[in-house]
Backbone atoms as SQL, in Angstrom:
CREATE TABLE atoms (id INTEGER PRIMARY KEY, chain TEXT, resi INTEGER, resn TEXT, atom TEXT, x REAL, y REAL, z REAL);
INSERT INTO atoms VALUES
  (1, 'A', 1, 'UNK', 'N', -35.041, 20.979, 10.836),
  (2, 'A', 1, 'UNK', 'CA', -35.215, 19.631, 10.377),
  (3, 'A', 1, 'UNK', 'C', -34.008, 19.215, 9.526),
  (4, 'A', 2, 'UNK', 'N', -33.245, 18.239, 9.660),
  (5, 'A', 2, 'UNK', 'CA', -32.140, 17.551, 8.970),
  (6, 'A', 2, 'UNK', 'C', -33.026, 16.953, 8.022),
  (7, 'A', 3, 'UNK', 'N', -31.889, 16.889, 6.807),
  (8, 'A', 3, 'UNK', 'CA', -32.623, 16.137, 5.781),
  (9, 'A', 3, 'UNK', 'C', -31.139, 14.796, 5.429),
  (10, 'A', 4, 'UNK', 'N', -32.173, 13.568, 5.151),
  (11, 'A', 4, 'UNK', 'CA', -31.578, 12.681, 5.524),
  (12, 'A', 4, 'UNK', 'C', -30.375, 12.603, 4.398),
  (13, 'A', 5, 'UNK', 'N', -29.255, 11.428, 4.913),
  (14, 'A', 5, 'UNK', 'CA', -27.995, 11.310, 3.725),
  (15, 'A', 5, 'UNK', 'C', -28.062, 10.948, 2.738),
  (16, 'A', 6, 'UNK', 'N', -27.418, 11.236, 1.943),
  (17, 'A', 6, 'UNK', 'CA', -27.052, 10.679, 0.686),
  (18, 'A', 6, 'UNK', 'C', -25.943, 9.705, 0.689),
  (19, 'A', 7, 'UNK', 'N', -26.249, 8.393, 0.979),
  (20, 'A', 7, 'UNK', 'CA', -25.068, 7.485, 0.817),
  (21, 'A', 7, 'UNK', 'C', -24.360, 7.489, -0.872),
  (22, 'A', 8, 'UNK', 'N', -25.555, 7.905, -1.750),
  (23, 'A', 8, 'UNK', 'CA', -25.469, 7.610, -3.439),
  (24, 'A', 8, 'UNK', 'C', -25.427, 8.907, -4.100),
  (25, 'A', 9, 'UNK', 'N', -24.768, 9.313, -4.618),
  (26, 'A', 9, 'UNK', 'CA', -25.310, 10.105, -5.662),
  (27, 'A', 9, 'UNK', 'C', -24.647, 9.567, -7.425),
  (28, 'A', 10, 'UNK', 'N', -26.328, 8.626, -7.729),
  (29, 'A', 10, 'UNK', 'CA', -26.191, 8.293, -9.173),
  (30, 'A', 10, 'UNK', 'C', -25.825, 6.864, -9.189),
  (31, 'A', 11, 'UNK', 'N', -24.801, 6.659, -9.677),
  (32, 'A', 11, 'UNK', 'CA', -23.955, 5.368, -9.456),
  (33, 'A', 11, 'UNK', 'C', -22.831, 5.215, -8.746),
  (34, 'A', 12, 'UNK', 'N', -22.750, 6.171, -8.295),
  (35, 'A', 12, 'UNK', 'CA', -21.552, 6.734, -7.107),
  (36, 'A', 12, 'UNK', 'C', -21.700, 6.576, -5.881),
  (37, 'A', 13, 'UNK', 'N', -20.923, 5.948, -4.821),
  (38, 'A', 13, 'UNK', 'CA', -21.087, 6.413, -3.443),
  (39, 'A', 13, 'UNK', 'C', -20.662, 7.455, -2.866),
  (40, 'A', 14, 'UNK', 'N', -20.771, 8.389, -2.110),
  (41, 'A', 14, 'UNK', 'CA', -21.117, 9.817, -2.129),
  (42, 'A', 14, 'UNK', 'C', -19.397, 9.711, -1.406),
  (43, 'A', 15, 'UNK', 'N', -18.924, 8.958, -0.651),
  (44, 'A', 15, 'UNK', 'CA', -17.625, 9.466, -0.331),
  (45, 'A', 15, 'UNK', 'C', -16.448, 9.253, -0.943),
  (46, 'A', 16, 'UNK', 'N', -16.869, 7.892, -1.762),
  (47, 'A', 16, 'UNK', 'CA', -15.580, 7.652, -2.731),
  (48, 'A', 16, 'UNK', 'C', -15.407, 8.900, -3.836),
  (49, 'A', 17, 'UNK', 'N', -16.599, 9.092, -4.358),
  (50, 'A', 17, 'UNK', 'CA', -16.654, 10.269, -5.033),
  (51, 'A', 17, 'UNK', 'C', -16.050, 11.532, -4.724),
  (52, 'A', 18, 'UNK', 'N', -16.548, 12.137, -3.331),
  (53, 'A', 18, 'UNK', 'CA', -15.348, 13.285, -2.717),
  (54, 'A', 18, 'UNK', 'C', -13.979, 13.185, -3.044),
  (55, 'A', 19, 'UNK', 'N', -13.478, 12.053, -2.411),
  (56, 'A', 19, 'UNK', 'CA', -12.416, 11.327, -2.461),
  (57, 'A', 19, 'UNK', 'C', -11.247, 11.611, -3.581),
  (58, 'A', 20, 'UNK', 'N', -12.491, 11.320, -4.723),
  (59, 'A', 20, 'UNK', 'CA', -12.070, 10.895, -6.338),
  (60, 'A', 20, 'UNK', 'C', -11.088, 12.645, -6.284),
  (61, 'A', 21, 'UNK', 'N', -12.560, 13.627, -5.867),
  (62, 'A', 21, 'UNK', 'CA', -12.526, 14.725, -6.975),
  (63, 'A', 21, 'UNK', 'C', -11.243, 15.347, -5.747),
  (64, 'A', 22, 'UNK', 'N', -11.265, 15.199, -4.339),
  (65, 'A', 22, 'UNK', 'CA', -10.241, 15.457, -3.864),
  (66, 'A', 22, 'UNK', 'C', -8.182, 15.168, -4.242),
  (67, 'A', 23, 'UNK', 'N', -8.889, 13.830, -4.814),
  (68, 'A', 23, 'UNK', 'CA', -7.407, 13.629, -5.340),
  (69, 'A', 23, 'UNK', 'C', -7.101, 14.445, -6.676),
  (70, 'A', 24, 'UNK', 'N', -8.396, 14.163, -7.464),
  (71, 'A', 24, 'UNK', 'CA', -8.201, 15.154, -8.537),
  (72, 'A', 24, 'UNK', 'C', -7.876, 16.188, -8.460),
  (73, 'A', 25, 'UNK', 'N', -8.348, 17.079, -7.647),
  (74, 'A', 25, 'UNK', 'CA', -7.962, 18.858, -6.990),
  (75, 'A', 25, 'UNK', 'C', -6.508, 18.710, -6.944),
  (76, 'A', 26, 'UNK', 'N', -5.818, 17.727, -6.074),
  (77, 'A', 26, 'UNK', 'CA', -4.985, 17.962, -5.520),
  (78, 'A', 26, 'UNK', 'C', -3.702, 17.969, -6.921),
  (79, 'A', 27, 'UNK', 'N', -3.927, 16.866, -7.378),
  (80, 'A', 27, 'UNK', 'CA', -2.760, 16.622, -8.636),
  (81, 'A', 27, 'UNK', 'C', -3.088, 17.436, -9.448),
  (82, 'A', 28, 'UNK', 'N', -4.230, 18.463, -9.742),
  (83, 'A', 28, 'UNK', 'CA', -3.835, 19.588, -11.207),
  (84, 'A', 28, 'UNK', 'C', -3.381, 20.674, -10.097),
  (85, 'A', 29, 'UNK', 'N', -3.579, 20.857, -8.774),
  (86, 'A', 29, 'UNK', 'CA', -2.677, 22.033, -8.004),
  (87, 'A', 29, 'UNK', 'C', -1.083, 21.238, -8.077),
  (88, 'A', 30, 'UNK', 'N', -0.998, 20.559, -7.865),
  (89, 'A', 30, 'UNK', 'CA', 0.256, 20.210, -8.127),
  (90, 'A', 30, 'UNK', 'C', 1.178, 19.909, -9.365),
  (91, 'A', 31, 'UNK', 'N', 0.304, 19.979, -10.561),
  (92, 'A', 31, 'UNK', 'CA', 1.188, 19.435, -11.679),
  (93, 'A', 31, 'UNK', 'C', 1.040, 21.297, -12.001),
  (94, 'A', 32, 'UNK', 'N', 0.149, 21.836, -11.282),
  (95, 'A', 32, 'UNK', 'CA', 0.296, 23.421, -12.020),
  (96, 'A', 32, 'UNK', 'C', 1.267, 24.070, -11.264),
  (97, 'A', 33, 'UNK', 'N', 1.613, 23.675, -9.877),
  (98, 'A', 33, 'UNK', 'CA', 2.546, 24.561, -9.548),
  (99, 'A', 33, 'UNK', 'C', 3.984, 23.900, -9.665),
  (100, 'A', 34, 'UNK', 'N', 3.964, 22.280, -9.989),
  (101, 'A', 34, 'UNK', 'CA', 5.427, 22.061, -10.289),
  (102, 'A', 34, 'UNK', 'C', 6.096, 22.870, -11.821),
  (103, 'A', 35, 'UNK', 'N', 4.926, 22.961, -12.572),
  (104, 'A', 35, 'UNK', 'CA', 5.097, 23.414, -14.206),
  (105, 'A', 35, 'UNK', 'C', 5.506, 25.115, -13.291),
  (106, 'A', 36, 'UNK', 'N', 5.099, 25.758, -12.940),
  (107, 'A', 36, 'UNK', 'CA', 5.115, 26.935, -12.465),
  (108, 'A', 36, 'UNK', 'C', 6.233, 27.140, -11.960),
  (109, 'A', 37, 'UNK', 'N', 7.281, 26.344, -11.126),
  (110, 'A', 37, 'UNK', 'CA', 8.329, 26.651, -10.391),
  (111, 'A', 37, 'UNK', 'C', 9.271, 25.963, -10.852),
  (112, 'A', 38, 'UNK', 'N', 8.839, 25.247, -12.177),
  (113, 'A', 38, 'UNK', 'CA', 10.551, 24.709, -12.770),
  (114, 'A', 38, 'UNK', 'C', 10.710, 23.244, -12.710),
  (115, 'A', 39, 'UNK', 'N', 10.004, 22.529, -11.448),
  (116, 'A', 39, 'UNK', 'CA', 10.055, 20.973, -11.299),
  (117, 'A', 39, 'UNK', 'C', 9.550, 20.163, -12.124),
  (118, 'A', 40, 'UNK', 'N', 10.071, 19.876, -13.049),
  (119, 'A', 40, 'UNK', 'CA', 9.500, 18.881, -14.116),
  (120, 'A', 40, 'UNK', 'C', 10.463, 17.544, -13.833),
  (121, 'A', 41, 'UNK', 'N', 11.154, 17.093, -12.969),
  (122, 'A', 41, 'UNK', 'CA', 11.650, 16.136, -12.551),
  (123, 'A', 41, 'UNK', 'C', 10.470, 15.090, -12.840),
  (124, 'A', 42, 'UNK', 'N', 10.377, 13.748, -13.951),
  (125, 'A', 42, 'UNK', 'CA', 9.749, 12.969, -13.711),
  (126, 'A', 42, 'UNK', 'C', 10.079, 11.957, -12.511),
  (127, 'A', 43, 'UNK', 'N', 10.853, 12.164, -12.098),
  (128, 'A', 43, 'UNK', 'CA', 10.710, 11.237, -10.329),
  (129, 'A', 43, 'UNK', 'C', 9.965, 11.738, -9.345),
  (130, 'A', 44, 'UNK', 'N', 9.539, 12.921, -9.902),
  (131, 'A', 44, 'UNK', 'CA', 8.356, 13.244, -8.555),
  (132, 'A', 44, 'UNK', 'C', 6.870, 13.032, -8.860),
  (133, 'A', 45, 'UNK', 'N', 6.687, 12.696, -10.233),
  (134, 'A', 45, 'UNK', 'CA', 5.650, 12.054, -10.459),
  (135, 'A', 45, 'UNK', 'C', 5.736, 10.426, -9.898),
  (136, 'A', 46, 'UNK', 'N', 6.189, 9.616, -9.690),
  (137, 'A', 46, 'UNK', 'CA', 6.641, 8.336, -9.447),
  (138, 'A', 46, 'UNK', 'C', 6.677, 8.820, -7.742),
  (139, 'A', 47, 'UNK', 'N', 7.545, 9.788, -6.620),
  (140, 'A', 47, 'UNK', 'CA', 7.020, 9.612, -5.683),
  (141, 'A', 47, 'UNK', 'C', 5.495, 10.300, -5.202),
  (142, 'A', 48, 'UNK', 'N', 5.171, 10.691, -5.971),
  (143, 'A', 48, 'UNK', 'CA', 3.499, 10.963, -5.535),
  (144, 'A', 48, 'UNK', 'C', 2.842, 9.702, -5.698),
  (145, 'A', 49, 'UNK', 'N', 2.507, 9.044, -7.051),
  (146, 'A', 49, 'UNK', 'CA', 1.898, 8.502, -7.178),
  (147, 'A', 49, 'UNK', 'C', 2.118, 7.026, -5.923),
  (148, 'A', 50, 'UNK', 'N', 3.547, 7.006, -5.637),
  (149, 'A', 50, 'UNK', 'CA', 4.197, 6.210, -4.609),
  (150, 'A', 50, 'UNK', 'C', 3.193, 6.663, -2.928),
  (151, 'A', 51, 'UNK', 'N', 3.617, 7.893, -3.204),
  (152, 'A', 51, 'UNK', 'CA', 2.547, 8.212, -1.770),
  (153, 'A', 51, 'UNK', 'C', 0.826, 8.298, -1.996),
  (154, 'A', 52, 'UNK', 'N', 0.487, 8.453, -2.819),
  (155, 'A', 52, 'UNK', 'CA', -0.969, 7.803, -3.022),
  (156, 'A', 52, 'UNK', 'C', -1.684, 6.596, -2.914),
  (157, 'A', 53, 'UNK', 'N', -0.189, 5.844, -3.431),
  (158, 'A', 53, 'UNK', 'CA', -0.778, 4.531, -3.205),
  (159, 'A', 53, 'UNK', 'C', -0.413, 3.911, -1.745),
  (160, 'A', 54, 'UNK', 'N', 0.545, 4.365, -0.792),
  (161, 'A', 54, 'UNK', 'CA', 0.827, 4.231, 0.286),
  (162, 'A', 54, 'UNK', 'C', -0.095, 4.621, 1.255),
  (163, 'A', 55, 'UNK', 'N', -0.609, 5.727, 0.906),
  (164, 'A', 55, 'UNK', 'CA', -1.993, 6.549, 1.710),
  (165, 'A', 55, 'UNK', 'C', -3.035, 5.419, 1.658),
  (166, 'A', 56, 'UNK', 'N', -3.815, 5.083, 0.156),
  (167, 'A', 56, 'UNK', 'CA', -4.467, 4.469, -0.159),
  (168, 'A', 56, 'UNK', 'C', -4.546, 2.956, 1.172),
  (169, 'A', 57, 'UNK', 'N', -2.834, 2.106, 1.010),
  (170, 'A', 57, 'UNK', 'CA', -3.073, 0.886, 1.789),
  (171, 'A', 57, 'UNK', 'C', -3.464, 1.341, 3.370),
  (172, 'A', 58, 'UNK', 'N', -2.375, 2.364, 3.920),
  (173, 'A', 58, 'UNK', 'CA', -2.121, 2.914, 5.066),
  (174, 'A', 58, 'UNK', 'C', -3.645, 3.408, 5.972),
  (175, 'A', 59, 'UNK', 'N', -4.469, 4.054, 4.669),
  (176, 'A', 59, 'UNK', 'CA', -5.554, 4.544, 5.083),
  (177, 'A', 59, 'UNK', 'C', -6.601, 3.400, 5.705),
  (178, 'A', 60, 'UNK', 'N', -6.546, 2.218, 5.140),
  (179, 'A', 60, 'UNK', 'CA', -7.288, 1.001, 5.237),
  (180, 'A', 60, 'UNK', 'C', -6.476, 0.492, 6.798),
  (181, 'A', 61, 'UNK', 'N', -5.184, 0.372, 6.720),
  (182, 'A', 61, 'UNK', 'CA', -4.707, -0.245, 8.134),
  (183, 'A', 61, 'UNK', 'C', -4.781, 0.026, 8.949),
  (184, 'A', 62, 'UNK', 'N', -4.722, 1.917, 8.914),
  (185, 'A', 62, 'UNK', 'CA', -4.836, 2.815, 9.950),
  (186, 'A', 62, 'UNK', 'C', -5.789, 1.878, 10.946),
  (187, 'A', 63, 'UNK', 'N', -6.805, 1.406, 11.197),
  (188, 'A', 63, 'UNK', 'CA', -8.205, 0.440, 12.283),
  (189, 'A', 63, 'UNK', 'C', -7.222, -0.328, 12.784),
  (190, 'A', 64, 'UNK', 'N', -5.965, -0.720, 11.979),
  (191, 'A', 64, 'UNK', 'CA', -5.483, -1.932, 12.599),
  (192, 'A', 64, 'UNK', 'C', -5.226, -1.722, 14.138),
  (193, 'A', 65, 'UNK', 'N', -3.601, -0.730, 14.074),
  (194, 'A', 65, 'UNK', 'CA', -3.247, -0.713, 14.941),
  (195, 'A', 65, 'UNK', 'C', -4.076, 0.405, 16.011),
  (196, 'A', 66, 'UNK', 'N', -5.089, -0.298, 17.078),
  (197, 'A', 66, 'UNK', 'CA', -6.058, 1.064, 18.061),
  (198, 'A', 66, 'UNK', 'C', -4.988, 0.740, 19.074),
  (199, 'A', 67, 'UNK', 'N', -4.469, -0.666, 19.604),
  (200, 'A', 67, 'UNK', 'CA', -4.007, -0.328, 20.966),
  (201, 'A', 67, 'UNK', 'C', -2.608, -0.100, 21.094),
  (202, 'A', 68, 'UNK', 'N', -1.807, 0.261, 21.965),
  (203, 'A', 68, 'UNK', 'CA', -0.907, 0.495, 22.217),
  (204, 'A', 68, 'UNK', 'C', 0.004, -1.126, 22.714),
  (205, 'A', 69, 'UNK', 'N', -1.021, -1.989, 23.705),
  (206, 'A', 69, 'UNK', 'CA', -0.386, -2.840, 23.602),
  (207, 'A', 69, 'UNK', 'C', -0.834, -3.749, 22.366),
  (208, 'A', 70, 'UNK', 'N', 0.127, -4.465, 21.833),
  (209, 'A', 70, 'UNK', 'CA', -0.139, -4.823, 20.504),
  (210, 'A', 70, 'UNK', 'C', -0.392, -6.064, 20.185),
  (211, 'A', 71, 'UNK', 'N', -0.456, -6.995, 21.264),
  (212, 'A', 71, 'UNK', 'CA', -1.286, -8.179, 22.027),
  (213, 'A', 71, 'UNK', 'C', -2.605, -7.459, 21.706),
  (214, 'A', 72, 'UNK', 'N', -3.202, -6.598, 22.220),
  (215, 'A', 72, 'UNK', 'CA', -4.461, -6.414, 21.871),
  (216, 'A', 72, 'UNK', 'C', -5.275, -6.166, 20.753),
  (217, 'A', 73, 'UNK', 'N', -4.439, -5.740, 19.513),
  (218, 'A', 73, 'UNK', 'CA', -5.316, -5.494, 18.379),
  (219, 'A', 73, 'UNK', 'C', -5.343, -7.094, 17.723),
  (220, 'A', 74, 'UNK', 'N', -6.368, -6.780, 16.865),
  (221, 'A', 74, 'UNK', 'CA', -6.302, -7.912, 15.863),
  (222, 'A', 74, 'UNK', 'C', -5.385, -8.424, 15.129),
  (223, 'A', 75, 'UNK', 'N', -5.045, -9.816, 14.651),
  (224, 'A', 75, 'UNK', 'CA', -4.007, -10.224, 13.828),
  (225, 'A', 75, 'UNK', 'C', -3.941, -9.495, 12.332),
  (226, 'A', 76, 'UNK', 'N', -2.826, -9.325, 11.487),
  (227, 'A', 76, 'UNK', 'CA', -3.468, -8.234, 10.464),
  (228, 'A', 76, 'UNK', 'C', -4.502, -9.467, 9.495),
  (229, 'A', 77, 'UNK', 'N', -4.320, -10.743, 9.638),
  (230, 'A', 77, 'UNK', 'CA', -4.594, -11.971, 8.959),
  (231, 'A', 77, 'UNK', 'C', -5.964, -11.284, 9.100),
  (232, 'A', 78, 'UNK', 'N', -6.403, -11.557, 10.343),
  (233, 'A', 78, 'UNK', 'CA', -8.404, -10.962, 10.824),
  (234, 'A', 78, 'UNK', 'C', -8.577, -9.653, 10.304),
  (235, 'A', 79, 'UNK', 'N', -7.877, -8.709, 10.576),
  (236, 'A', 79, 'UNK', 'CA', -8.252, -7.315, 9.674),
  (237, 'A', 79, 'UNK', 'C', -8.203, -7.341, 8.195),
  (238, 'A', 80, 'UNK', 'N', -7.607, -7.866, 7.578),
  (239, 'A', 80, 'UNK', 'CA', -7.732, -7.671, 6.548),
  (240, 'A', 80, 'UNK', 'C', -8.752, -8.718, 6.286),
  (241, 'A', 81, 'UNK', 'N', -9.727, -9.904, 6.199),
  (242, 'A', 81, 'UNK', 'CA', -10.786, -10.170, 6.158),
  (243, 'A', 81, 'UNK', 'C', -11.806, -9.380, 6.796),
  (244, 'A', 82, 'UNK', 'N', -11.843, -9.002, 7.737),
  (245, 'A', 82, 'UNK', 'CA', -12.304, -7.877, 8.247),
  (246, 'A', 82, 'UNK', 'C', -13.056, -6.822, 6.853),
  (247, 'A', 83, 'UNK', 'N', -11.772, -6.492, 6.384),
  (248, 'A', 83, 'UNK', 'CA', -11.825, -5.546, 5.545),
  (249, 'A', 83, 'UNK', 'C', -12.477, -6.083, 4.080),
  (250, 'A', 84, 'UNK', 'N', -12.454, -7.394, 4.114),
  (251, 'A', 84, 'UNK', 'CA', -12.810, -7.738, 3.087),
  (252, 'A', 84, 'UNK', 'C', -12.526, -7.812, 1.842),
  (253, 'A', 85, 'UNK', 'N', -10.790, -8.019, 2.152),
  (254, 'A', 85, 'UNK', 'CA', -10.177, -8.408, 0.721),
  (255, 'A', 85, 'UNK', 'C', -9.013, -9.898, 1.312),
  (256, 'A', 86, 'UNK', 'N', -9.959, -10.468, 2.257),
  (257, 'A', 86, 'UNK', 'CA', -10.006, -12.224, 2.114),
  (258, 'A', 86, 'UNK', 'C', -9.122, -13.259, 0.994),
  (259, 'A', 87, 'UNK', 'N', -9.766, -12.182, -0.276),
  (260, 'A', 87, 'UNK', 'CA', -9.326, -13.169, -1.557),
  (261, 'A', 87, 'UNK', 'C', -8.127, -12.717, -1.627),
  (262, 'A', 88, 'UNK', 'N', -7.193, -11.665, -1.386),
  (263, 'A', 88, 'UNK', 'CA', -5.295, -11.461, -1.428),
  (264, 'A', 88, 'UNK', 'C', -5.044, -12.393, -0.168),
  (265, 'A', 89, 'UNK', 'N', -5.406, -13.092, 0.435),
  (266, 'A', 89, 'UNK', 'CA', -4.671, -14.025, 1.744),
  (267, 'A', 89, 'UNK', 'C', -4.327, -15.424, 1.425),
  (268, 'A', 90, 'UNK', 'N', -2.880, -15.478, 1.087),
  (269, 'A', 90, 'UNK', 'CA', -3.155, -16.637, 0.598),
  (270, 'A', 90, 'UNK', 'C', -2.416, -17.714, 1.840),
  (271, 'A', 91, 'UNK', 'N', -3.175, -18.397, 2.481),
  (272, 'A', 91, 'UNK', 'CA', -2.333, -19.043, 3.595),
  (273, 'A', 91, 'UNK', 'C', -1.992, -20.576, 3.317),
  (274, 'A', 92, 'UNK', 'N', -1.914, -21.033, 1.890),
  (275, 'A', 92, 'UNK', 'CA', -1.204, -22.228, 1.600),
  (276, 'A', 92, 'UNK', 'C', 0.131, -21.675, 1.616),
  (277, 'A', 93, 'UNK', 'N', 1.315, -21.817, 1.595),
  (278, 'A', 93, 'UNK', 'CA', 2.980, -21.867, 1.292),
  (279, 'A', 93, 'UNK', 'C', 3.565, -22.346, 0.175),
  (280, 'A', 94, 'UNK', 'N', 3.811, -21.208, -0.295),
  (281, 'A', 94, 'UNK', 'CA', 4.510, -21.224, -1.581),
  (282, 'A', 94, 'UNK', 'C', 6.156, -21.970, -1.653),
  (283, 'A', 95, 'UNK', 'N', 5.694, -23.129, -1.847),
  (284, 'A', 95, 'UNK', 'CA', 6.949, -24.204, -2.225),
  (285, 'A', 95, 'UNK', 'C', 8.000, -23.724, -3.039),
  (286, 'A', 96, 'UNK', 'N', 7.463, -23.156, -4.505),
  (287, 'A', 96, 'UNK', 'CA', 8.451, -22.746, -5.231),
  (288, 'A', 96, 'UNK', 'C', 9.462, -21.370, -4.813),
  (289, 'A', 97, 'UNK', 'N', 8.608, -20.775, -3.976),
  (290, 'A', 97, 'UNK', 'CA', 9.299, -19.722, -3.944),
  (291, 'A', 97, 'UNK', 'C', 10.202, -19.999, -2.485),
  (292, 'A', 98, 'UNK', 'N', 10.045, -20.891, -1.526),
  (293, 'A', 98, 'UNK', 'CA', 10.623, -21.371, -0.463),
  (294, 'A', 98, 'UNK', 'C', 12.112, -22.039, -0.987),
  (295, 'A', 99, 'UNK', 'N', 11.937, -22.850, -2.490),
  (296, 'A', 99, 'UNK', 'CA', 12.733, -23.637, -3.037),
  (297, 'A', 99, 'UNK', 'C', 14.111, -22.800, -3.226),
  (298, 'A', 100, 'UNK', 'N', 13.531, -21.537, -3.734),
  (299, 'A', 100, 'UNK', 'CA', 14.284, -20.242, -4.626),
  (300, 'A', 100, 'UNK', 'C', 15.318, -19.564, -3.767),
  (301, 'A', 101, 'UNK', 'N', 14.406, -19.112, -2.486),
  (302, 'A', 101, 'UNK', 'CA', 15.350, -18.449, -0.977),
  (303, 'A', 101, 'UNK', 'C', 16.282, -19.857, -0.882),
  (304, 'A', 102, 'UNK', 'N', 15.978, -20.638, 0.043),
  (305, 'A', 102, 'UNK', 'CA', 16.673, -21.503, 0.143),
  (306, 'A', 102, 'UNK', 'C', 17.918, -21.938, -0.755),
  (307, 'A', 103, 'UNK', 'N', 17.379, -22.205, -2.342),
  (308, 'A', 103, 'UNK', 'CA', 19.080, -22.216, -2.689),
  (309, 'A', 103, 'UNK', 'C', 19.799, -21.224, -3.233),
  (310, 'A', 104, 'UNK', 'N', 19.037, -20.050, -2.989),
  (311, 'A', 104, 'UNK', 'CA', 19.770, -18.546, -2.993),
  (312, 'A', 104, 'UNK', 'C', 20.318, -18.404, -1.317),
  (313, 'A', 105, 'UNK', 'N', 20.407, -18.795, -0.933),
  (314, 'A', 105, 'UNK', 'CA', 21.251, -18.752, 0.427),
  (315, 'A', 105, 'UNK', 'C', 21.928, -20.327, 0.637),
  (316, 'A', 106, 'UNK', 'N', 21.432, -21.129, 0.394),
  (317, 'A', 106, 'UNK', 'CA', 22.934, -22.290, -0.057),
  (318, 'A', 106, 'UNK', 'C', 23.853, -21.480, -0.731),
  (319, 'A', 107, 'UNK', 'N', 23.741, -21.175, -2.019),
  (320, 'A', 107, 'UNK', 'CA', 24.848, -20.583, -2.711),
  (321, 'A', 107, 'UNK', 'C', 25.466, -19.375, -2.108),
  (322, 'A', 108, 'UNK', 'N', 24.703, -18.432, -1.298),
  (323, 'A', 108, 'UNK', 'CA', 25.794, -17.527, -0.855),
  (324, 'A', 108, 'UNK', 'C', 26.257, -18.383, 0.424),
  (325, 'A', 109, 'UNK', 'N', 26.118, -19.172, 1.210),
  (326, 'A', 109, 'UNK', 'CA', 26.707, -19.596, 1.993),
  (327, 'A', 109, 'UNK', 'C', 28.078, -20.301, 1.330),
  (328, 'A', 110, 'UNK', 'N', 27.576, -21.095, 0.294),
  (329, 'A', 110, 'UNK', 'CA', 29.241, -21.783, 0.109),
  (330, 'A', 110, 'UNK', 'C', 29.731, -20.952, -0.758),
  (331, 'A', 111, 'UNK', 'N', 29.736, -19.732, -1.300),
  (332, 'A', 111, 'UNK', 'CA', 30.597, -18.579, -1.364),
  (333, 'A', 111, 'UNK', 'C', 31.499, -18.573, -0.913),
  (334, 'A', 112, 'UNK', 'N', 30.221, -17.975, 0.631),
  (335, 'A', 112, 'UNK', 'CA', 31.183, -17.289, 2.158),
  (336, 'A', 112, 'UNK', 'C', 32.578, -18.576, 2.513),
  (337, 'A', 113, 'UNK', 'N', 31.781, -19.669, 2.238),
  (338, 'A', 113, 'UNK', 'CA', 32.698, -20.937, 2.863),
  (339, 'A', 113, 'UNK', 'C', 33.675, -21.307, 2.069),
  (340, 'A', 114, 'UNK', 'N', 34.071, -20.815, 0.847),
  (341, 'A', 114, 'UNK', 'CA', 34.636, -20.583, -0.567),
  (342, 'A', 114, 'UNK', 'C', 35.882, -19.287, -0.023),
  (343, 'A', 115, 'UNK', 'N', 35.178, -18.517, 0.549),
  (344, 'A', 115, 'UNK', 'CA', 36.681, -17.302, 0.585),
  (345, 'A', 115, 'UNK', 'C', 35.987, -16.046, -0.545),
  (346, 'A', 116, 'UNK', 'N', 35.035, -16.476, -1.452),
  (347, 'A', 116, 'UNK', 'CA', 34.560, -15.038, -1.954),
  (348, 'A', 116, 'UNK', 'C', 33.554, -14.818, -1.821),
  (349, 'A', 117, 'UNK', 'N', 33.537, -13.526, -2.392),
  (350, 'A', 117, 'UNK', 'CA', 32.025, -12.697, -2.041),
  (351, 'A', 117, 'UNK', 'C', 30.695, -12.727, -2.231),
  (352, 'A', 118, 'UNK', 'N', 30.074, -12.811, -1.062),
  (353, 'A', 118, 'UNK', 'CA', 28.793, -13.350, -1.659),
  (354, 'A', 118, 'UNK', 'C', 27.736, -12.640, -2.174),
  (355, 'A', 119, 'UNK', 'N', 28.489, -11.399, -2.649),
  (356, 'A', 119, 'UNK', 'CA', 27.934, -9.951, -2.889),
  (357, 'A', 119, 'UNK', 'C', 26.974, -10.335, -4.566),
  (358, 'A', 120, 'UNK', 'N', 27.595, -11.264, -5.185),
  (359, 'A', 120, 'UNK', 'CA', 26.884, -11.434, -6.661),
  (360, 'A', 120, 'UNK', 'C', 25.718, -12.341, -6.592);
């Protein structure tokens, strides 16, 4: 006889929780064996936490892409409502920041059309 799931345990949902204590496992094996072998480079704290949070988005998109032809999956616009974070979509157009590109590329254009560099 199976005994049925535990979607909850407490105030917890039973997989975010794994999740939690999985990441937890993972960063005291890792802050114990970087202390252990000498790596105290604080830039590798910055790319972990970089790949955690990359996992984190990546893990969510992963549904996006199922087909190969890419006509066939969903727009990411629909997946990510889908997913239900709707409220980061913002599909009005940001004027000010359209304003900003725009005469940040006037000015390197009449640079270029100037003879110097439009490197600054």
């Amino acid at each position: 006889m199976l005994s049925p799931m535990l979607p909850h345990l407490g105030p917890f949902e039973t997989h975010g929780l794994f999740v939690g204590l999985g990441v937890l496992a993972a960063a005291l094996v890792f802050v114990t064996e970087a202390r252990r072998r000498g790596q105290t480079d604080d830039r590798l704290f910055a790319v972990v936490a970089g790949a955690l949070v990359g996992g984190a988005i990546f893990m969510r998109m992963g549904t996006w892409l199922q087909h190969v032809d890419l006509r066939d999956n969903a727009t990411l616009t629909d997946h990510l409502r889908a997913l239900d974070v709707a409220g980061l979509i913002d599909d009005d157009p940001r004027s000010d920041v359209a304003s900003l590109v725009e005469a940040t590329l006037q000015a390197r254009a009449a640079r270029l059309a100037s003879g110097k560099s439009a490197a600054a």
